[in-house]
NUDRENTI-131049 format. One record per residue: residue in three letters; x, z, y of N, C-alpha, C in turn. Coordinates in steps of 0.1 Angstrom, whole numbers, plus 5000, padded with zeros to 4 digits. Example, Ala and Ser with C-alpha at 12.3 -4.5 7.8 and 13.67 -1.06 7.14 Angstrom:
REM NUDRENTI-131049
ALA, 5132, 5078, 4943, 5123, 5078, 4955, 5132, 5078, 4967
SER, 5128, 5071, 4978, 5137, 5071, 4989, 5129, 5079, 5000
//
This chain:
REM NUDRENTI-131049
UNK, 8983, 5355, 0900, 8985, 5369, 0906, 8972, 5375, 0908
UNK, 8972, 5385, 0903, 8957, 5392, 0905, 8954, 5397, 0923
UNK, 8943, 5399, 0925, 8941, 5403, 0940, 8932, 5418, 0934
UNK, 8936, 5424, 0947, 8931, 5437, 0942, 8917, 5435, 0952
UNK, 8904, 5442, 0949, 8897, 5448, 0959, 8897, 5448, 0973
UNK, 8897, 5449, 0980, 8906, 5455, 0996, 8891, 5460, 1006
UNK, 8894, 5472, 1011, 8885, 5484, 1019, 8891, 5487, 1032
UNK, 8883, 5482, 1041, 8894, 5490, 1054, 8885, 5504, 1058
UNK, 8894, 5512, 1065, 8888, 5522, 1070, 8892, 5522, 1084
UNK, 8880, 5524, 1092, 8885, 5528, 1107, 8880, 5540, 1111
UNK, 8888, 5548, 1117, 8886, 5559, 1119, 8896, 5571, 1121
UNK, 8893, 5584, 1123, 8904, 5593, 1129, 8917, 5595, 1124
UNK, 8927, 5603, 1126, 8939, 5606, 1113, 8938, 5625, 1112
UNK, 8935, 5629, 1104, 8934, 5641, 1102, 8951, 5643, 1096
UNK, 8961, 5649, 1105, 8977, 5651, 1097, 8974, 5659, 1084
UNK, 8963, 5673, 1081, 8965, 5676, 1066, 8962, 5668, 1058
UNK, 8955, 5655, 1061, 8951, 5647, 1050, 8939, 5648, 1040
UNK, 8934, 5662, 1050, 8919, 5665, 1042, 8904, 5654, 1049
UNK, 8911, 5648, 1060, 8896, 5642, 1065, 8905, 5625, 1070
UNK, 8893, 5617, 1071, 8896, 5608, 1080, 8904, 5598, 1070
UNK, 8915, 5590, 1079, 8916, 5579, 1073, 8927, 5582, 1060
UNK, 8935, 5593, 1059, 8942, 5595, 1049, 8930, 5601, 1038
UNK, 8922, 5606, 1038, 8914, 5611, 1029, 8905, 5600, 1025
UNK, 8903, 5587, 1030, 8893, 5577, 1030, 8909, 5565, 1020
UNK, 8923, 5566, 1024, 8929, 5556, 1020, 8929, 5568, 1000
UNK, 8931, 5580, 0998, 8930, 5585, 0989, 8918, 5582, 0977
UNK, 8909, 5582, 0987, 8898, 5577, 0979, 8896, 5557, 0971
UNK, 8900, 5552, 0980, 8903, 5540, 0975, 8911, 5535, 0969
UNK, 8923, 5546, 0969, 8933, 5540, 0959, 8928, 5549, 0945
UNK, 8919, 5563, 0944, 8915, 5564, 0935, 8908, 5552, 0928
UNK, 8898, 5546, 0933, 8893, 5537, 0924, 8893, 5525, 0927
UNK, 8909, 5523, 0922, 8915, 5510, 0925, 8911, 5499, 0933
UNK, 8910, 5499, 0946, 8910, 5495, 0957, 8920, 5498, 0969
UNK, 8927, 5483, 0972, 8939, 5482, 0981, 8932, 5484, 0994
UNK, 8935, 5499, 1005, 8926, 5507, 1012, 8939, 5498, 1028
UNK, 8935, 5496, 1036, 8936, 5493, 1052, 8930, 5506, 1058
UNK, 8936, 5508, 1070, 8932, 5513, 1079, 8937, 5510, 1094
UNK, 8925, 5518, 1102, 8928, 5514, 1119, 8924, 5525, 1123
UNK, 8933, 5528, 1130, 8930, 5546, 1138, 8922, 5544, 1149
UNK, 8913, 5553, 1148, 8907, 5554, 1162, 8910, 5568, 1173
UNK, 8915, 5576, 1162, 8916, 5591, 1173, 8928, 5601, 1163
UNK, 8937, 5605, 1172, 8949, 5616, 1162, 8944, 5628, 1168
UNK, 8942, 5636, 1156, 8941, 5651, 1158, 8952, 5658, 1155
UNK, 8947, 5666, 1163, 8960, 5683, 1157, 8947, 5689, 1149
UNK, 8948, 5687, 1137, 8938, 5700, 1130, 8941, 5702, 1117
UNK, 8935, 5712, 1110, 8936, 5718, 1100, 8927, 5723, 1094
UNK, 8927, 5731, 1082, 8915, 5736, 1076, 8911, 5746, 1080
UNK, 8911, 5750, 1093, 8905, 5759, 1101, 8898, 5756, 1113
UNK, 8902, 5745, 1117, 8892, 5738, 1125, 8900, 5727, 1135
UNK, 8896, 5722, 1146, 8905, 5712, 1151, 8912, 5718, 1167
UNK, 8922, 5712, 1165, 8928, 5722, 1179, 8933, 5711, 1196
UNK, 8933, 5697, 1188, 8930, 5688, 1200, 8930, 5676, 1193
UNK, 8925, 5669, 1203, 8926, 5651, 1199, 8927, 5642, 1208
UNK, 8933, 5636, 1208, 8938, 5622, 1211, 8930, 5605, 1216
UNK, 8922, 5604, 1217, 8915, 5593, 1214, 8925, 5576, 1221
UNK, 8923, 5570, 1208, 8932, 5556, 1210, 8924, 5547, 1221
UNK, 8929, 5541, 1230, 8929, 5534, 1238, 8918, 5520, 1230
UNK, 8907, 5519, 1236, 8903, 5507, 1227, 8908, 5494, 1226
UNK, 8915, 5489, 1237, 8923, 5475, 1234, 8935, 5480, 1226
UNK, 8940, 5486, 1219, 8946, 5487, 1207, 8941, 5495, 1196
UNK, 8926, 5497, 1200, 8920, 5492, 1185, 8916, 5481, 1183
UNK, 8916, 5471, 1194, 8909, 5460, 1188, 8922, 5452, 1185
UNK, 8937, 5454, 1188, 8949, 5450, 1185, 8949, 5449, 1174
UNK, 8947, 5469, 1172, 8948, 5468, 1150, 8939, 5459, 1144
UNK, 8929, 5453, 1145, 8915, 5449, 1141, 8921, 5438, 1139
UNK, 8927, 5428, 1149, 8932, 5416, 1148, 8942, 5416, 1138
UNK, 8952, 5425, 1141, 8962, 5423, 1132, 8957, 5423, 1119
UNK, 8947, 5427, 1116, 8942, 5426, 1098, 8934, 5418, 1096
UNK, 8923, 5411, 1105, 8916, 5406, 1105, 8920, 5388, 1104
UNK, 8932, 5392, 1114, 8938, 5377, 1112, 8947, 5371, 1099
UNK, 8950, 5384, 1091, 8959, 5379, 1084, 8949, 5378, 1072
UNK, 8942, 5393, 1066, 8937, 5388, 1057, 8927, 5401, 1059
UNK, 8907, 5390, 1053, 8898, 5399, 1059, 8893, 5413, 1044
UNK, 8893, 5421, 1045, 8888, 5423, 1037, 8876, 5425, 1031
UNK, 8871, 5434, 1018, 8858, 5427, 1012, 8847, 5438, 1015
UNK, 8854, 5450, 1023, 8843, 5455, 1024, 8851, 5469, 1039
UNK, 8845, 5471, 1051, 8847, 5478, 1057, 8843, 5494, 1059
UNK, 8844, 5504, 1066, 8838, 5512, 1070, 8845, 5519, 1083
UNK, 8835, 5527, 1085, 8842, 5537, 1097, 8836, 5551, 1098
UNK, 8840, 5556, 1105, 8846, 5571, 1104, 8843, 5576, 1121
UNK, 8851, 5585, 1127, 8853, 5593, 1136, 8856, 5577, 1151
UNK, 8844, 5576, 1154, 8844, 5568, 1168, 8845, 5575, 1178
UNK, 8847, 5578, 1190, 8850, 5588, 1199, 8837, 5583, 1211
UNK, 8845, 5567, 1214, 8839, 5559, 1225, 8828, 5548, 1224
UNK, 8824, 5551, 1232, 8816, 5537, 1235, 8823, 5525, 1236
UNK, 8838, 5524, 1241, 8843, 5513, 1241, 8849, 5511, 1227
UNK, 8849, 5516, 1221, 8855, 5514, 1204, 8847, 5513, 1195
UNK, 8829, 5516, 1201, 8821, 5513, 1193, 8818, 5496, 1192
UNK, 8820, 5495, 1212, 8821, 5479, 1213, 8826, 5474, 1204
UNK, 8840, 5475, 1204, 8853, 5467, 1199, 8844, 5467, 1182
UNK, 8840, 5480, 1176, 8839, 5475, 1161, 8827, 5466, 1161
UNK, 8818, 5467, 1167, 8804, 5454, 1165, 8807, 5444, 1167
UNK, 8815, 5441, 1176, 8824, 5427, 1176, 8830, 5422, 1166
UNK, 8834, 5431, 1160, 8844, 5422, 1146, 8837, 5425, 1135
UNK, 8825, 5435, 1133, 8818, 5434, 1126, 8804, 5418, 1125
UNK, 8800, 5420, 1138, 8792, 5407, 1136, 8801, 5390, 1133
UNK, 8815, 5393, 1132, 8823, 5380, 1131, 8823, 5377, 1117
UNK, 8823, 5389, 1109, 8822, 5389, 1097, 8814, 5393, 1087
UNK, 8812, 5385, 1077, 8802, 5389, 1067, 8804, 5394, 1058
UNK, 8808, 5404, 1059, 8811, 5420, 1046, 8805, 5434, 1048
UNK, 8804, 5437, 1039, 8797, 5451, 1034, 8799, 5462, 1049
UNK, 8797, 5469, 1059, 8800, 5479, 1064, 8791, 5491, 1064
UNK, 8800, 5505, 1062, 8793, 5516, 1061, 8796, 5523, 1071
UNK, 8790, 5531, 1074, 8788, 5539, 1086, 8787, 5552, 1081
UNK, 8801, 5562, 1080, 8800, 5575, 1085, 8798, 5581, 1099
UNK, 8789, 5582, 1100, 8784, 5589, 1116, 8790, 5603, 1118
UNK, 8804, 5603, 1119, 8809, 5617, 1121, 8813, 5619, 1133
UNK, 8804, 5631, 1136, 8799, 5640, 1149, 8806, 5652, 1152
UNK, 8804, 5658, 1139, 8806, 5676, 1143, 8815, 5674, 1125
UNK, 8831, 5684, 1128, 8838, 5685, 1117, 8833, 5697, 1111
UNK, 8837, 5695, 1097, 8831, 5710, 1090, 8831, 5724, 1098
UNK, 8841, 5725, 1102, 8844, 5734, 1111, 8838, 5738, 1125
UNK, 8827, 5729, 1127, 8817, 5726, 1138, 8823, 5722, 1151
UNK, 8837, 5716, 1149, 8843, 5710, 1163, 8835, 5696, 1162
UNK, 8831, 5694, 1177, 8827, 5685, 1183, 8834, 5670, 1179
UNK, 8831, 5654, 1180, 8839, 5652, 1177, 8838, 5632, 1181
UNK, 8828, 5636, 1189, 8823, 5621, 1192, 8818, 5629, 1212
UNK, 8818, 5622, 1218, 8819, 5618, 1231, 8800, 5620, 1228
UNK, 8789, 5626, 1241, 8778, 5628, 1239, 8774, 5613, 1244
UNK, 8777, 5606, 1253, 8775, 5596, 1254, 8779, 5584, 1246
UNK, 8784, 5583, 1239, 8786, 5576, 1225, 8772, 5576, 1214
UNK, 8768, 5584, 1212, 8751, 5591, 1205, 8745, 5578, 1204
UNK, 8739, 5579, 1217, 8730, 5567, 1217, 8736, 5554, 1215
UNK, 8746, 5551, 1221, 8752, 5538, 1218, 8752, 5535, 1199
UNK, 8759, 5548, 1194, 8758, 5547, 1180, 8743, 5542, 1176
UNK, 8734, 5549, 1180, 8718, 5548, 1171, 8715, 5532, 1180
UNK, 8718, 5528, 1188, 8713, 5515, 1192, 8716, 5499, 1190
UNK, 8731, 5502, 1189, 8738, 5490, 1187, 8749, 5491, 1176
UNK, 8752, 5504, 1170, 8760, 5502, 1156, 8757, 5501, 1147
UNK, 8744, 5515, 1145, 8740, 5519, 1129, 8731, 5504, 1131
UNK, 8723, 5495, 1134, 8717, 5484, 1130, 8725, 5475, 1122
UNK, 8740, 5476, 1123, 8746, 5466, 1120, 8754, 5470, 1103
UNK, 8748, 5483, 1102, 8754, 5487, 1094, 8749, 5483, 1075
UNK, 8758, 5482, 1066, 8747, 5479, 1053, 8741, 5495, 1049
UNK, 8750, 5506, 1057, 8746, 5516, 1045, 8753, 5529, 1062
UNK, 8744, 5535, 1063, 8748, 5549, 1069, 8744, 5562, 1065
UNK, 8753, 5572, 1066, 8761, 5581, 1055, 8760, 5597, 1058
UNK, 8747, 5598, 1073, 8747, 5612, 1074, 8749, 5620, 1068
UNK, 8751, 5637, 1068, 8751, 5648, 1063, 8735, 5650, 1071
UNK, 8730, 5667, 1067, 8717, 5665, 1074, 8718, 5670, 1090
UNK, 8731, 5673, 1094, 8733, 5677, 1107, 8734, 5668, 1118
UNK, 8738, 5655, 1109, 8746, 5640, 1116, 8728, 5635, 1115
UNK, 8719, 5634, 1105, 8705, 5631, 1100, 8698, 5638, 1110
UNK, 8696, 5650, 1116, 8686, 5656, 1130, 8691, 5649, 1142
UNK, 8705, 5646, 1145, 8713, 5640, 1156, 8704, 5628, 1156
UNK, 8705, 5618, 1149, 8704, 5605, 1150, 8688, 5602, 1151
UNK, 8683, 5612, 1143, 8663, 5611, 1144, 8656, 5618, 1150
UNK, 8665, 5630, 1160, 8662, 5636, 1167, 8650, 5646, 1163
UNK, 8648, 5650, 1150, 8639, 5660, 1145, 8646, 5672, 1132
UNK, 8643, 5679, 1133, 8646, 5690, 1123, 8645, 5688, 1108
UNK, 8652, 5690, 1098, 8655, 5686, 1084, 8653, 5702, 1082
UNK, 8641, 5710, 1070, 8642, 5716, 1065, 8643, 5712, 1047
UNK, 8639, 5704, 1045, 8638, 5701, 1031, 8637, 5684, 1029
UNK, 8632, 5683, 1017, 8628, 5669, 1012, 8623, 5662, 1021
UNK, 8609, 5668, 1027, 8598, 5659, 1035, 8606, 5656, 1046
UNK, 8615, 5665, 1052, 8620, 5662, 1067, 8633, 5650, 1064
UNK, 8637, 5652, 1051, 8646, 5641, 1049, 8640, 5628, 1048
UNK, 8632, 5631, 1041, 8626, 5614, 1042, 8618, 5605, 1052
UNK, 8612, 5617, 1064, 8610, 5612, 1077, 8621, 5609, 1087
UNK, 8632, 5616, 1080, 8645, 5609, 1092, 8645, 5599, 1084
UNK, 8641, 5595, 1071, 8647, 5580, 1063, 8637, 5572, 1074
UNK, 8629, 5572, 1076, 8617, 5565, 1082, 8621, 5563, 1095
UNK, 8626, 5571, 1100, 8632, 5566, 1114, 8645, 5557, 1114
UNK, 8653, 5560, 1109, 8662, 5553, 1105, 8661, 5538, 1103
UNK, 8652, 5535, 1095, 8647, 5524, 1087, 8636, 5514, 1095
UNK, 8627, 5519, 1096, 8617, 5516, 1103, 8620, 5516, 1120
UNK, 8621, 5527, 1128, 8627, 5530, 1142, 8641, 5519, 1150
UNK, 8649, 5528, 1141, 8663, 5523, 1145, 8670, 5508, 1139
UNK, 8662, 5503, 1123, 8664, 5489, 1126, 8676, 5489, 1109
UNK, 8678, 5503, 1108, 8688, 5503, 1098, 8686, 5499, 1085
UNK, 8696, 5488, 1076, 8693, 5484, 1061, 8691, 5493, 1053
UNK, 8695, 5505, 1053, 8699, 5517, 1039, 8703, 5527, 1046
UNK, 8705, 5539, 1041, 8706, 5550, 1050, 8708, 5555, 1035
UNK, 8722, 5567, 1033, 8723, 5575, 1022, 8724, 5591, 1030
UNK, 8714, 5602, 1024, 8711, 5615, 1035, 8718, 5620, 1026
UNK, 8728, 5630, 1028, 8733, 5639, 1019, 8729, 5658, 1021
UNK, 8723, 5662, 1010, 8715, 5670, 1012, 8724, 5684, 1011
UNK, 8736, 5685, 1009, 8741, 5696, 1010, 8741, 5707, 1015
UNK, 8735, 5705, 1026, 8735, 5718, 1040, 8720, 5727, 1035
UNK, 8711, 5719, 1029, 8703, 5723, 1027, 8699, 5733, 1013
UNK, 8692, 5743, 1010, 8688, 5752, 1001, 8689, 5747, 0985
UNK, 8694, 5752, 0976, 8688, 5747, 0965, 8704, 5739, 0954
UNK, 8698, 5732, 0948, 8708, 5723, 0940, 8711, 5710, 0955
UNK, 8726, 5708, 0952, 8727, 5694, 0959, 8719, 5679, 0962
UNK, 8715, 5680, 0964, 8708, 5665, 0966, 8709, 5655, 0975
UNK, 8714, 5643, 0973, 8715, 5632, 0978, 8704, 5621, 0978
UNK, 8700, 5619, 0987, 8691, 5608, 0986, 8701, 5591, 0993
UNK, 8696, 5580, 0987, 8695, 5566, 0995, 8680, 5560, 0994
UNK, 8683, 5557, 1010, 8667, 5553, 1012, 8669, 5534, 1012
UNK, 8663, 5524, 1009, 8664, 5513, 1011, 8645, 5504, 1018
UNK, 8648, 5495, 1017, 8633, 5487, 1021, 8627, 5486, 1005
UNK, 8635, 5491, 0991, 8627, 5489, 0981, 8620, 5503, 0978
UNK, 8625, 5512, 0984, 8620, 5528, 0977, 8633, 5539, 0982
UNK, 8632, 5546, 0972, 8638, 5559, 0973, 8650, 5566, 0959
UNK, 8657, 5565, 0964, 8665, 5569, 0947, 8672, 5586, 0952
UNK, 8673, 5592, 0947, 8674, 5611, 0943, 8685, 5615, 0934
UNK, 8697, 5615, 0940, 8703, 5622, 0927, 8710, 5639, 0930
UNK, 8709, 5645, 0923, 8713, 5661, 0925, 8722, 5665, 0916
UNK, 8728, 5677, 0919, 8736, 5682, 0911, 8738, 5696, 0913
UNK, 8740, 5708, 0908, 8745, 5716, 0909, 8752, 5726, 0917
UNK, 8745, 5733, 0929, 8756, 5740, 0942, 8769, 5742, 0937
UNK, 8779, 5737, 0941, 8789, 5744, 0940, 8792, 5751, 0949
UNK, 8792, 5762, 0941, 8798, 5779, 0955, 8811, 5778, 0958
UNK, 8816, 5772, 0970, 8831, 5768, 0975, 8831, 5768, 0988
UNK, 8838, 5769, 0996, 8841, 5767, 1011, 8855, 5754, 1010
UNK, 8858, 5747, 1003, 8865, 5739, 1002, 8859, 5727, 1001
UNK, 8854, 5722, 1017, 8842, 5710, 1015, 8847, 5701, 1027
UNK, 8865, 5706, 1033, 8870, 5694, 1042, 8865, 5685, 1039
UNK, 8864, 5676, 1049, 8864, 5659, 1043, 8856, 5653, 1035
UNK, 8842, 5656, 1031, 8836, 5651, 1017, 8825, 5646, 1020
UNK, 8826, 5643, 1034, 8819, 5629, 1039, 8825, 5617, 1045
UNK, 8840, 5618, 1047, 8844, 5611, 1047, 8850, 5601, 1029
UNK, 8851, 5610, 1022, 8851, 5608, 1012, 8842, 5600, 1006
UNK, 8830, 5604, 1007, 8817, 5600, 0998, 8817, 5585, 1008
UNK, 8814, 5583, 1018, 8816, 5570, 1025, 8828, 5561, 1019
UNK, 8838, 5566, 1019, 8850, 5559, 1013, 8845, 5553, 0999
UNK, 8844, 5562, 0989, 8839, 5557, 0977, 8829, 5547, 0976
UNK, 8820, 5551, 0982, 8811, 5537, 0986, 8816, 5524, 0991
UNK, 8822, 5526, 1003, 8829, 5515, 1001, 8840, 5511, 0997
UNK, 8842, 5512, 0987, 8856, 5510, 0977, 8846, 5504, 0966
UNK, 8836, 5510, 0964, 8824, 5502, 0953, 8822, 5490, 0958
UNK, 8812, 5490, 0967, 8811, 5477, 0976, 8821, 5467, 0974
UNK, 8834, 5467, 0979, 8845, 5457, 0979, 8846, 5452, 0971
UNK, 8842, 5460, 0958, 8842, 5457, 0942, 8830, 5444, 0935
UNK, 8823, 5443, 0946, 8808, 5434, 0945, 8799, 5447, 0938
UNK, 8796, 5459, 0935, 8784, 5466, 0932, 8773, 5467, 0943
UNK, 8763, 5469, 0936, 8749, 5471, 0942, 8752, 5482, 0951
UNK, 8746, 5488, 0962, 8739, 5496, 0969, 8741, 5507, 0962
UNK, 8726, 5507, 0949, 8723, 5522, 0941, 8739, 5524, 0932
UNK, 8747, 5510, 0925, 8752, 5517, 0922, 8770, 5524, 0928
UNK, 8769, 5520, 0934, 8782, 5526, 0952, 8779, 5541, 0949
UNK, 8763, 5543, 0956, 8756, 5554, 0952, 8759, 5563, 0945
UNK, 8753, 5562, 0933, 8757, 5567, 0919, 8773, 5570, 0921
UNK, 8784, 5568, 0919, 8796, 5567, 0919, 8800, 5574, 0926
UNK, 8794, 5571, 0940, 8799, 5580, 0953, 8797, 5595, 0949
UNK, 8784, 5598, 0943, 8779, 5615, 0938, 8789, 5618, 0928
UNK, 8791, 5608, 0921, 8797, 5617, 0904, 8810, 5619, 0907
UNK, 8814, 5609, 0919, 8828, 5612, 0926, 8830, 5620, 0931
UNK, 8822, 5627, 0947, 8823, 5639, 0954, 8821, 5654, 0947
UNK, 8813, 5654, 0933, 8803, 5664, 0926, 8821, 5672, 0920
UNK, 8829, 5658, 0915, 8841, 5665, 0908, 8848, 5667, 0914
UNK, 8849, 5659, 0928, 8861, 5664, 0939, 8862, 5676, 0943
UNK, 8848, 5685, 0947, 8846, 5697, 0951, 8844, 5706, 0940
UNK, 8842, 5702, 0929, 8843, 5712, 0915, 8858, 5718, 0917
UNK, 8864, 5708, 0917, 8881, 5706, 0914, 8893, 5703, 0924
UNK, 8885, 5712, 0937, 8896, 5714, 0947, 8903, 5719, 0947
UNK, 8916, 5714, 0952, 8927, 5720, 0953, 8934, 5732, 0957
UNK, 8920, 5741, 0966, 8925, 5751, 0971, 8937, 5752, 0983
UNK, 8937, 5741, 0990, 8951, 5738, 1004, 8944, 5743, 1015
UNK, 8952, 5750, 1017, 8949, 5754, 1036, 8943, 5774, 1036
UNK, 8944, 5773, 1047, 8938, 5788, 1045, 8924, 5793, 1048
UNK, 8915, 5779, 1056, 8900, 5778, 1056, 8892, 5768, 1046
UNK, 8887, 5758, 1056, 8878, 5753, 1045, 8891, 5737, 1038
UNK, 8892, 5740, 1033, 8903, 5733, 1021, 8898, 5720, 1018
UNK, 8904, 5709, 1014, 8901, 5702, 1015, 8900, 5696, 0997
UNK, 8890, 5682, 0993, 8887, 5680, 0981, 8898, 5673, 0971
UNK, 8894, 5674, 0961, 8906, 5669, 0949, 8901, 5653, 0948
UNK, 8905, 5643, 0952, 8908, 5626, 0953, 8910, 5625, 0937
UNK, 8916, 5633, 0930, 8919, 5625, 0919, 8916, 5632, 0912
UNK, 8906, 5635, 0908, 8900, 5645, 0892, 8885, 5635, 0890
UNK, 8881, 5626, 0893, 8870, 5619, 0889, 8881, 5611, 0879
UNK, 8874, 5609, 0867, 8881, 5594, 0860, 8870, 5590, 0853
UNK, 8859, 5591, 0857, 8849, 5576, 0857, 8849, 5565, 0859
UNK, 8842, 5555, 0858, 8845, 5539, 0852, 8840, 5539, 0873
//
């Protein structure tokens, strides 16, 4: 019997299905990887912005955690929308139990600029999670938060890589350079160098979710046994066609197309 891949996602539930853990299980069943998830927070939101949320009780995240963890572990984790400090507990706990891949979406602020993590959570994140993490997944808004300095271009990106790295203790750090002027650019920073890939602005307001996405992809590569650069790689040529080839849902910022990549 073949075994497929397997990716958990922990993290919020967006009901349009443009962010969070429906948009993270989309992405992994795009490239063939059997996707888990464990909720951490239900929203009421939409592609217009978010209108309340929920946050789960941490002893029934760490319920869900067991329940998967005991039955069967998977090969590669990530997370998403943490609210609390006590849920950030709960994931370093089951993260240091196990030895697999984890990525860190540090999602703060929704496209929509709703708030979306607890201000006291901040620090706990940059002290005792992102260390634990193999790969974290800022945008450059989530990248000034965490290094606590201003990103106008290249140089500012690669001094938040230095803080990150050097400072905070972190393996890899992927900065996504979207917000910023110019062609797209993505950088991952590691302890061996620097790797750069870009692509082409696309002029759209349909950019729901496409960091939860690009984290997903990554780890859906990962679970796969790929390298770091190439998760990377994959993650960009993935996100570059998802927002080429949005769907157009919702009546603000709309969420990306999961299935128009058909690369290897």
């Amino acid at each position: 019997m073949h075994k497929f891949p397997i990716a958990l996602t922990i993290a919020g539930n967006d009901p349009t299905g443009g962010a969070g853990i429906l948009a993270d299980s989309k992405a992994f069943h795009a490239r063939s990887v059997y996707g888990m998830a464990a909720v951490t927070s239900l929203t009421a939101q939409n592609t217009m912005g978010v209108q309340d949320v929920y946050n789960i009780p941490a002893e029934f995240l760490e319920s869900q955690l067991h329940s998967i963890f005991s039955d069967e572990v998977p090969h590669a984790m990530k997370s998403g929308m943490i609210a609390t400090v006590e849920m950030m507990e709960v994931i370093a706990a089951t993260v240091k139990k196990h030895d697999i891949p984890y990525v860190i979406d540090p999602v703060m602020i929704a496209t929509s600029g709703d708030a979306l993590i607890e201000k006291e959570s901040v620090e706990f994140l940059r002290e005792s999670l992102l260390p634990l993490a193999a790969n974290v997944t800022p945008n450059i808004h989530e990248a000034e938060k965490i290094a606590g300095i201003k990103i106008n271009d290249g140089d500012g990106v690669r001094k938040a890589a230095k803080i990150f790295l050097d400072e905070l203790g972190i393996r890899s750090v992927t900065i996504k350079g979207g917000h910023l002027d110019g062609d797209a650019v993505d950088y991952l920073f590691t302890k061996d160098g620097e790797i750069t890939v870009s692509s082409p602005r696309i002029n759209t307001n349909h950019t729901h979710g496409t960091g939860c996405t690009f984290s997903a992809v990554m780890t859906a590569e990962l679970a796969k046994g790929r390298t770091m650069e190439e998760s990377f790689r994959t993650a960009k040529k993935y996100i570059t066609s998802a927002i080429k080839n949005s769907p157009g849902i919702g009546k603000g910022s709309g969420p990306v197309n999961h299935f128009s990549f058909k690369g290897e």
